[in-house]
Each structure stands twice: as C-alpha cells, then as structure tokens.
C-alpha positions as CSV (number, residue, x, y, z in Angstrom):
1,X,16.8,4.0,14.9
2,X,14.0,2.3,12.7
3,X,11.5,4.9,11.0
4,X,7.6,4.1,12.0
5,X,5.4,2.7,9.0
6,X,3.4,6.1,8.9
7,X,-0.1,5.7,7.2
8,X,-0.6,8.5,4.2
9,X,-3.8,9.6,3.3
10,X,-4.8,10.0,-0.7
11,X,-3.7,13.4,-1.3
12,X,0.3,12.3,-0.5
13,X,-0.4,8.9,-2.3
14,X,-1.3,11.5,-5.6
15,X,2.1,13.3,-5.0
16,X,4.1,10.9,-4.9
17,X,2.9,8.3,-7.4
18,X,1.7,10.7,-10.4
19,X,-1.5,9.0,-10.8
20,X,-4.9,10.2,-10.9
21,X,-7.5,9.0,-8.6
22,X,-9.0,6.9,-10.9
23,X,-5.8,5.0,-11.6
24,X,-5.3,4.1,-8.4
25,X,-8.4,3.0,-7.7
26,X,-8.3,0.9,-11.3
27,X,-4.7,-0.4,-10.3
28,X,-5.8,-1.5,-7.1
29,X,-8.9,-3.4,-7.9
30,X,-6.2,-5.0,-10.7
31,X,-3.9,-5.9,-8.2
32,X,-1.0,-4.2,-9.7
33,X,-1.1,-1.4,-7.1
34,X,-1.0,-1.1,-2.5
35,X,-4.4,-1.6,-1.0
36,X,-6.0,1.0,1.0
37,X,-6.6,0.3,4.9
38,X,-9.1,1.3,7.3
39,X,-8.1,3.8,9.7
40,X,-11.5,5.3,11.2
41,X,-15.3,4.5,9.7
42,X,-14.8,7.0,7.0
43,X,-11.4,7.4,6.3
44,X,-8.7,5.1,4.6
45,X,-5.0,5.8,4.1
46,X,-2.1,3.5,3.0
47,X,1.1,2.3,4.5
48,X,4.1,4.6,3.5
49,X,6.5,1.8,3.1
50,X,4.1,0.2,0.7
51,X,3.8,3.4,-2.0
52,X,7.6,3.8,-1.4
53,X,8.0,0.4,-2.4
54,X,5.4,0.6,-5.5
55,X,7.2,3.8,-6.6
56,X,10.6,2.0,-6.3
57,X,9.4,-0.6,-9.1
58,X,5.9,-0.1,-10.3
59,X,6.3,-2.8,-12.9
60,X,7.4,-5.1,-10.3
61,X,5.3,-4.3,-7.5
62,X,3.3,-7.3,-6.2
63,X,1.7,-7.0,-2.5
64,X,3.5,-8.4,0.1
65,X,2.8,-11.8,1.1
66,X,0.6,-12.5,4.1
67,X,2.7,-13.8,7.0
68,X,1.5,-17.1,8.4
69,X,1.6,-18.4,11.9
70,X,4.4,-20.9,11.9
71,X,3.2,-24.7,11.4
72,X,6.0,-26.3,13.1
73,X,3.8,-27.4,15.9
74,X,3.3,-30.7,17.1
C-alpha cells in the first residue's frame, strides 16, 4: 500500500533536518533547500517526501522538476 505525501509543519521540519529556522529559511531563498506550501491563509507546511528526500542527500538535493502537460498533441 502506497504511504500518503503527509504535509509537516516547521517544528517536525527542525527535528528532522538539524537546522535552525533561520537556515531554512536562508537555504530555501538559496535554492538549496524544499519550499514551503500554503496550506490555510496563515499556515505553511512542507511535503514529507520532500525533507525526507533533502535529508537523504542534502548536498545533492535540487527540487523536483515541474511536470509538464505532454506536448505530443497535434
């Protein structure tokens, strides 16, 4: 049975990483570390799958590429 992409909020994302707040936030804004998403007006959280990843390889972490609509129309 496949595991649902659960959403984690900062306070796991801190746990798990080792980081401080600030790193994140500076790693981010860099690139080098997941993007937060929305999930209410005043609330963010990231995608578990995404820090597990990042933790797997910091170094080599780069985010995912975005996945585009096939072209093969016409």
């Amino acid at each position: 049975m496949r595991e649902l992409n659960r959403i984690v909020r900062l306070k796991t994302v801190l746990a798990r990483t080792g980081l401080s707040r600030s790193t994140i936030y500076r790693k981010i804004a860099e690139g080098t570390f997941p993007a937060q998403i929305k999930i209410s007006i005043n609330g963010a959280g990231w995608h578990e799958a995404e820090i597990d990843r990042w933790v797997e390889d910091p170094v080599g972490w780069r985010p995912a590429s975005p996945r585009r609509p096939d072209s093969a129309s016409g």
